[in-house]
N, C-alpha and C positions, 0 to 999 in steps of 0.2 A: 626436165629441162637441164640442159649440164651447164654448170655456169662455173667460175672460175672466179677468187676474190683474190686479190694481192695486198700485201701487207707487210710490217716490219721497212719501210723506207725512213729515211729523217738526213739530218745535218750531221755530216760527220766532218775530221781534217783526215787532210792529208796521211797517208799509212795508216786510218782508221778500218774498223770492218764493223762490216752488216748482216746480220742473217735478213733476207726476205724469204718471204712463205704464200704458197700459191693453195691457198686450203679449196678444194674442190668436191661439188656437191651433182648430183642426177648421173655420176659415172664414175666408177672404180678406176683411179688415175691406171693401175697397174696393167686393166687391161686395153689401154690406150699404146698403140704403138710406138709411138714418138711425141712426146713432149717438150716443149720449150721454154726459154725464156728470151726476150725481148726488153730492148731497148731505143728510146725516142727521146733525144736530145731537140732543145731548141733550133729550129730553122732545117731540121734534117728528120732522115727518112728513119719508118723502124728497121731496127738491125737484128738482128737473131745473134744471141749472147752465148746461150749454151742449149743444148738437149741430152738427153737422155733416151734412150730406147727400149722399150719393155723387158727386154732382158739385162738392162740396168747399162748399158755400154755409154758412156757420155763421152761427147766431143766439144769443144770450145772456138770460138772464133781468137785468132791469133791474139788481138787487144788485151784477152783477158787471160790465157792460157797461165796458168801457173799462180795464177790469184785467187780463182774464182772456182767455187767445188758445186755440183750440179748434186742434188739427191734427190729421196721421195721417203716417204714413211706411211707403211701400210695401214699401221692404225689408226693414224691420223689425217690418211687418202688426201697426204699434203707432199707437192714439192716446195722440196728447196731451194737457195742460192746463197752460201756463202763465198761471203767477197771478203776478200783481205786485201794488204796494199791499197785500198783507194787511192786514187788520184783526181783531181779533178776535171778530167776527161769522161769521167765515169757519171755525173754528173747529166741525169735524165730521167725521165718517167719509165720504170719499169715493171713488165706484162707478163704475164704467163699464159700459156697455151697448148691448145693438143696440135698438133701437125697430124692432120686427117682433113678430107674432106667429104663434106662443106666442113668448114672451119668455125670453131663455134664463137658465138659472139665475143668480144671481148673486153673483158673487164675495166675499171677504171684504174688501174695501175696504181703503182707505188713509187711517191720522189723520193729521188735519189740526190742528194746535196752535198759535194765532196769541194770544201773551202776552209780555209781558215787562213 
């Protein structure tokens, strides 16, 4: 069963950074074509943050573009997401996932708190 756990969120300020960690189990992220990362702010829809593509190419949604670094790490069949800059826009539950279908279930996310 491939399942995906999310981790590393909490309270940060303003121009703080985060690592989150998308540690994944029943499927070798690497051989996943496309992975993502996801985010779900109060009263709004999930947004797709950044991806990565098996041959490691990442792209970013404009918001984040220049903050935020997409990775994986094979021995530990983990992505990443660091963010730097925070803002408090940023400021939402966020998901990780493979972009394949069917889509697999997805995990309980990791808050994200960018205030002070």
């Amino acid at each position: 069963q491939v399942q995906f756990v999310e981790s590393g969120g909490g309270l940060v300020q303003p121009g703080g950074s985060l690592r989150l960690s998308c540690a994944a189990s029943g499927i070798n992220i690497f051989s996943i074509s496309n992975m993502g990362w996801y985010r779900q702010a109060p009263g709004k829809q999930r947004e797709l943050v950044a991806t990565i593509t098996r041959g490691g190419l990442a792209n970013y949604a404009d918001s984040v573009k220049g903050r935020f670094t997409i990775s994986r790490d094979s021995a530990e069949n983990t992505m990443y997401l660091q963010m730097d800059s925070l803002k408090p826009e940023d400021t939402a539950v966020y998901y990780c996932n493979a972009r394949i279908l069917p889509t697999p279930a997805w995990g309980q996310g990791t808050q994200v708190t960018v205030s002070g």
